[in-house]
N, C-alpha and C positions, 0 to 999 in steps of 0.2 A: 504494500500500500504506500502510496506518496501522496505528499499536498496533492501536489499539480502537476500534469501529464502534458508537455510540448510537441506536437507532433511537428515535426523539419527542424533540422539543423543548420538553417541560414541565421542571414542576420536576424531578424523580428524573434525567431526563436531560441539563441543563444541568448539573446539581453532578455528575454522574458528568464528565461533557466537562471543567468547570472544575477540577475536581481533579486530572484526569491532568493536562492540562496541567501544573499546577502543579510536579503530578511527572517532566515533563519529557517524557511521551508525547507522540505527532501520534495527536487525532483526530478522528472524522468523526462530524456532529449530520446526522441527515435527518428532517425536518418535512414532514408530507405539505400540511401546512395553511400557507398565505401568510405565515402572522403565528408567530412563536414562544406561548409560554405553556400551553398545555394545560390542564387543571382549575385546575393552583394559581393563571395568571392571570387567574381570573376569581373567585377565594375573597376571601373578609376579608383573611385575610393570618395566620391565627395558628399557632402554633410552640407545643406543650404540650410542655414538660419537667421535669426533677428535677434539682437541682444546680447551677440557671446562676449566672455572677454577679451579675444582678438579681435572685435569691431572696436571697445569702449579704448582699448591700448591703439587704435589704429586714430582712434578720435573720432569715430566716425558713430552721428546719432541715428538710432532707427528704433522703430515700433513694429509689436506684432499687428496694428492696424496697418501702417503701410505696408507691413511683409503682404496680409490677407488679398489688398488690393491691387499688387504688383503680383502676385500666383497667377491671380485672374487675368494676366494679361496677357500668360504663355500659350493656352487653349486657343484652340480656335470658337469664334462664340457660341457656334451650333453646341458644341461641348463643353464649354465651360456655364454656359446653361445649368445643364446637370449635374452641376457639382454639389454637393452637402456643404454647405458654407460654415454650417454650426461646427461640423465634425471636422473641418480642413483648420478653422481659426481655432477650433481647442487644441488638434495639434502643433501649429504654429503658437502656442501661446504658451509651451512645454517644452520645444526645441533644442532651446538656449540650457535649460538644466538639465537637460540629457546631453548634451556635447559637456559639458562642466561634468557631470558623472564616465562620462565614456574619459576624459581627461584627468579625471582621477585613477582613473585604472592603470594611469603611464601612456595612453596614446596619445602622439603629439599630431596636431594639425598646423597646417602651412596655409597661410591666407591673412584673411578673407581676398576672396579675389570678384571683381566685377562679373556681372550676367545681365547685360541688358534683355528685357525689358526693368529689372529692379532697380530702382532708381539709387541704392547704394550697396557698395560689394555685399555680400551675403554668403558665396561660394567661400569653403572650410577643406580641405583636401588633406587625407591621413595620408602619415608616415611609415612607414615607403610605400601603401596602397592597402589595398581594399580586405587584402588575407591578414591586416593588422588587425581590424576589428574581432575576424575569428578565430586568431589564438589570443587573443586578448580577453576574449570569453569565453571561449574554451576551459583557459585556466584558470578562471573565476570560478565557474562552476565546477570543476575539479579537484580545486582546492577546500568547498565545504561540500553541503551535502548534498552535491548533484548528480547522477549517474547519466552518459551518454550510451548511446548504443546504434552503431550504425548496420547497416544492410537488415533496416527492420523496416518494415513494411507495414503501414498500419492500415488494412484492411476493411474495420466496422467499427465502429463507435458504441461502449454499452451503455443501457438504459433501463433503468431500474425506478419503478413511481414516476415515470414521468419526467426523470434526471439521468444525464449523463455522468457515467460512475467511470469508467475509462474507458481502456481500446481492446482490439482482437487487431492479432498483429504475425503476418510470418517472419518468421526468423530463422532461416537455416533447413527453408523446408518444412520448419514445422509451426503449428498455431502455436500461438501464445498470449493470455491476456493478462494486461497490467491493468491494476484498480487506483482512481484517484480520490482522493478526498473533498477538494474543493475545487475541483474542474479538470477539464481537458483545453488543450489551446493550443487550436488551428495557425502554422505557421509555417505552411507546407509549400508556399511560392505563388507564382501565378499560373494560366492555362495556355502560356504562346505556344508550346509546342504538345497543344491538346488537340489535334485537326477536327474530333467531332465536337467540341466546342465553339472551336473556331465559327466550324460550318451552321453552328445550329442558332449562334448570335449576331455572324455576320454574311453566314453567307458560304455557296459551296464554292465557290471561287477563288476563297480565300485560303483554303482548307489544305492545300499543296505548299502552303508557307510555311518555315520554319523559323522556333523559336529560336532565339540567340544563346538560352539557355534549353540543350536537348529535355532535360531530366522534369521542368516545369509543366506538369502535363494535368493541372488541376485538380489534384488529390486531395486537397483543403474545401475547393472548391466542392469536390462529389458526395465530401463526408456532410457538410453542413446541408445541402439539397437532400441528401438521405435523410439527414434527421429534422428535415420540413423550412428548411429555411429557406428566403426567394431569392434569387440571385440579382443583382443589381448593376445599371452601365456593363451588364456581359459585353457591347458593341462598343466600347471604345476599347481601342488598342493604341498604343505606342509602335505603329509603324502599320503597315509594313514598310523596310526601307531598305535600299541597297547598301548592304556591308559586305567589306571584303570578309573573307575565311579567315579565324586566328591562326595564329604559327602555330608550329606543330609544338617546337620548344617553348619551356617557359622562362619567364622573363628573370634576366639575372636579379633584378630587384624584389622580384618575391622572390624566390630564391632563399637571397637572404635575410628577406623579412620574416622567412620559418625559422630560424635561428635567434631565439630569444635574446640575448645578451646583444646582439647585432641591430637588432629589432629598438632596444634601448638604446643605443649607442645612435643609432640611427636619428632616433630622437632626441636626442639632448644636443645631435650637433645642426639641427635642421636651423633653428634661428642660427648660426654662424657660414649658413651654405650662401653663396651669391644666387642672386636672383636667376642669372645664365644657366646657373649648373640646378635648379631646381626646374626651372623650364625646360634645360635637356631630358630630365627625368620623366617630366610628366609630357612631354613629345614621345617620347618612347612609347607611352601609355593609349597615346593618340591615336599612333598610328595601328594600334592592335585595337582597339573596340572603336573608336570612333566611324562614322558613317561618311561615303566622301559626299561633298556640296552637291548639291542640284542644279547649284547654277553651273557647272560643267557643260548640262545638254544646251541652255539655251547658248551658251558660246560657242560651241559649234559639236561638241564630244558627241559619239555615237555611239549604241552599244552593239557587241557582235555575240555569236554564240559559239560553242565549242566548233560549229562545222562552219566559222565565218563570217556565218550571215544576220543583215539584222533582221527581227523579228518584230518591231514595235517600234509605236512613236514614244520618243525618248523624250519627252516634254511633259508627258501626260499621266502621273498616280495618280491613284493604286494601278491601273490598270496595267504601268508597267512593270509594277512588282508583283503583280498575277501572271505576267506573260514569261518572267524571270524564271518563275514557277515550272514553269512547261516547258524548259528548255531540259536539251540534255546534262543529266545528272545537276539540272537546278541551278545553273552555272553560265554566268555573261560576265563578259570583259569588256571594261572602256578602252575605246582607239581616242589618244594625243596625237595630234600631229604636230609640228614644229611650232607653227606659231601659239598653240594650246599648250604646247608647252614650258616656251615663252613667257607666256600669259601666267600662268600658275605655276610660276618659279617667283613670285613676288607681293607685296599686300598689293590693293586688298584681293587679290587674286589665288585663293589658299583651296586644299586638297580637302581638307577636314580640322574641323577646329574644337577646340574646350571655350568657348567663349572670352574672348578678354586673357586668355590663359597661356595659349600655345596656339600657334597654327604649325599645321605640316604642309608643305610643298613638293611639289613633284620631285627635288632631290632628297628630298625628306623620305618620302616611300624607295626612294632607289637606293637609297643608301641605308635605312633600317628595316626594310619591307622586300627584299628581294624575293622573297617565294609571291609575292605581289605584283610587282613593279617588273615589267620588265621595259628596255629599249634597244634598238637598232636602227641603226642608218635606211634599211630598205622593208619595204612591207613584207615582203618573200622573207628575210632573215629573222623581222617579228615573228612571222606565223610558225616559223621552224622552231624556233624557242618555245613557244607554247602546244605545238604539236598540233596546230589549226591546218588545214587544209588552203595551201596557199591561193590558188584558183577562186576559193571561197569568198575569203579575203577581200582579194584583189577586184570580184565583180563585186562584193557589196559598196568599196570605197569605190568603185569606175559608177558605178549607177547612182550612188549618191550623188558624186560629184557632176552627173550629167544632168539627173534633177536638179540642182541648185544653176548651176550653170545656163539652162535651156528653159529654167520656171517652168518646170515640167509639174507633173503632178504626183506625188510620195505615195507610196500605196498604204504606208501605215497611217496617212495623215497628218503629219509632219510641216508646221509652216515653211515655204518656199523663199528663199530671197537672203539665203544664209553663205558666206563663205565655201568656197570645198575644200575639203582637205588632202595638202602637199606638203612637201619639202622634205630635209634628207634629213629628219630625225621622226621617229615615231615611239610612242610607249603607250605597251600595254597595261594597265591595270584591273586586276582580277586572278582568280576567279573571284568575282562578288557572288551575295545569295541575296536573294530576298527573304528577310526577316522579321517578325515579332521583337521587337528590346521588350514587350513590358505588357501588360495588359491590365485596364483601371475599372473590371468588373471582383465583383466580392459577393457572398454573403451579406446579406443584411444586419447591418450593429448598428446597436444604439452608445450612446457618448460613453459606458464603461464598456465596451470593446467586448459585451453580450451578445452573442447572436443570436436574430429574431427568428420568431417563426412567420407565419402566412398572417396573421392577426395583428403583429408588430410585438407583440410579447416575447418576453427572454424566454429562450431553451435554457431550462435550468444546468447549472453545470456546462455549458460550451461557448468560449469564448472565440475570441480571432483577433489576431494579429497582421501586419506588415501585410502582403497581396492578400490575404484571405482576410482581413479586414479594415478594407481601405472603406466599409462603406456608404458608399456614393459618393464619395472624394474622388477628384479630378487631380494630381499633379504633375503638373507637365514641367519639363525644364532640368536643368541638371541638378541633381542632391537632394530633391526633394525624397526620394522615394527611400534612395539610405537613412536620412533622416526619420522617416515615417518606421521604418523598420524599427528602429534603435527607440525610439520614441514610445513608440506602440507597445513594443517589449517589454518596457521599465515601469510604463502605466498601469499593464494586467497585473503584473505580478504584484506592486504598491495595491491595488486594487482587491486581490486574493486576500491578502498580508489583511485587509481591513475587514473583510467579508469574514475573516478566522477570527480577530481578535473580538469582533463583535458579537461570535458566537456563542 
């Protein structure tokens, strides 16, 4: 038996685990996946808040009302419409002492850094990234009374009177169920790479897309609909958008941010690093999860497919990250030509950006992005490097260029009246996929991060956290969603802690 029962071992669910603890609870982390981390470890790493004290040391004043108003500006309005404003401004109004709590633990953040639309920096970026936060609570919870348990699979939820008393779970093959005392707490991730969720809230269309994170397949989401609760903004997603493939290797900087004493070391020298060598760091960061611009197509970039050719107007989402979809093995590469690449070798002309943070340029990917990036003098010499069918190639660049040149007519629809592409340097970049980064549907909760049933009433005993309880919160923009993790985590468990002593 334990207090409290965490189902997922990402962020939202390690700072829930690590905080009871702290509160003196026993409880139980089940990881279906080998490894801990979930979406937050494999992000940049960044924390957007109002109030911290690297804003008040930076002199810089702000409020969780201007934070609330400036969130609203990231959406687009169809969607930010639907956002729960109650539940986005109590988390914004929490933030700031949960980055103060996650900084008492020893991790160091670098910042605050600007994001327009917010009208003052707000972006917090951890030392050396994002796997700082997961052994950092990891060993919180280790250190008292917390037990982890990975490659456990939580299958059903039990229910006894009417309450959730804990889970049924395989493990090794075989069932297993753990009992909880004062709840269970959904913190299982989100549904991008759920395809019959996809399909069923936005569409079958969509359904061919993949998430950024494989393993996110709405297991939080399926447990809370079993035990009758309604689902909420299912239809908004955080993409789909064109990203290139991670590298195969991992980054020397996490690396050595899994080495504890380094991880420290790390941080205590971060205030004495120059601003150069802290920007090279989070460039590195960039060019492996960041997405490239869009403004590429309209300056003249094309995209091709593994046999060549292009398949789509490259102006035009989703439809182009549906058509991305349908390619062979899911896979398009943008064609640079000289003067594109020219063009985005310089501001404000960038490959992909951190806002206000870092931008990467086309030597940027060529020089840290080689399984990415590549280039050659002649279009035949590109296509041999990627193993493209040069013929292929060469008629999709001959027909464009005779389009644009003749104001012909583009068969994928395509505006007319655009440069063609020449000259004696070319780069490819890709393979890219069409992706999920995130999805802003949940469970239905009310402000103590309860989840409802069909009537709006709590399910006794089941809570939600980070993606399984965003609900009907919109955040768009960078760090919000770390922050909501971390945030969310720290509030159930205070929240459990108060529901026991009261008992």
């Amino acid at each position: 038996m334990y207090d409290f029962i965490v189902v997922g071992g990402g962020g939202s669910g390690l700072a829930a685990a690590a905080r009871g603890v702290e509160l003196g609870l026993s409880v139980l982390v089940l990881e279906k996946q080998p490894q801990l981390g979930g979406t937050t470890g494999i992000a940049v790493g960044s924390y957007t808040t109002s109030g911290s004290a690297l804003q008040r040391k930076a002199g810089i004043e702000d409020s969780v009302e201007d934070h609330a108003e400036d969130a609203g500006k990231f959406p687009p309005p169809d969607i930010e419409v639907k956002n729960n404003a109650a539940y986005r401004h109590q988390f914004l109004s929490h933030a700031a002492e949960t980055l103060e709590w996650l900084t008492g633990m020893g991790l160091v953040f670098h910042g605050p850094s600007p994001e327009p639309p917010n009208r003052v920096p707000r972006m917090h970026n951890v030392v050396p990234g994002a796997q700082a936060y997961i052994l950092t609570l990891q060993a919180k919870i280790l250190s008292g009374s917390g037990k982890i348990l990975c490659e456990t699979s939580v299958k059903k939820l039990l229910k006894e009177d009417g309450r959730i008393v804990g889970v049924e779970c395989d493990r090794d093959g075989r069932t297993e169920t753990f009992r909880s005392r004062l709840g269970v707490v959904l913190a299982a991730g989100d549904y991008a790479a759920a395809p019959d969720l996809i399909a069923e809230f936005k569409g079958d269309s969509f359904s061919e897309i993949e998430g950024i994170n494989p393993n996110a397949c709405g297991d939080g989401h399926r447990l809370a609909r079993e035990a009758g609760s309604p689902l909420v903004n299912m239809e908004i997603t955080y993409g789909p958008e064109l990203r290139f493939i991670p590298p195969d290797k991992t980054d020397w900087v996490d690396t050595l941010g899994r080495i504890g004493w380094v991880r420290n070391l790390m941080g205590k020298i971060t205030p004495l690093v120059p601003e150069s060598v802290m920007h090279a760091m989070i460039k590195k960061k960039l060019v492996t999860w960041q997405h490239p611009e869009d403004k590429l197509f309209p300056e003249g970039a094309i995209l091709i497919n593994q046999e060549g050719e292009r398949f789509c107007n490259e102006l035009v989402t989703p439809d182009r990250e549906t058509r991305v979809a349908c390619q062979t093995g899911k896979i398009a590469y943008i064609l640079l030509d000289q003067g594109l690449i020219e063009k985005f070798s310089e501001w404000p002309h960038f490959i992909s950006t951190a806002p206000e943070i870092a931008y990467a340029y086309v030597e940027d990917y060529l020089r840290l992005r080689p399984d990415v990036a590549t280039e050659a003098g002649t279009l035949e010499a590109l296509a041999r490097k990627r193993d493209i069918p040069f013929e292929g190639l060469k008629e999709a660049v001959q027909t464009y260029n005779q389009i644009q040149s003749e104001n012909g007519s583009d068969p994928f629809g395509r505006p007319i009246g655009e440069r063609p592409l020449e000259g004696d340097r070319w780069v490819l970049l890709g393979p890219a996929k069409a992706y999920f980064t995130t999805t802003e549907g949940s469970p239905a909760c009310d402000l103590e991060m309860r989840v409802l049933d069909e009537s709006g009433e709590p399910i006794p005993g089941l809570y939600a956290v980070g993606q399984n309880g965003l609900g009907g919160q919109v955040l768009w923009g960078h760090g919000l969603h770390i922050a909501w993790a971390m945030t969310s985590g720290r509030l159930v468990a205070e929240g459990l802690k108060r529901m026991d002593e009261a008992s």
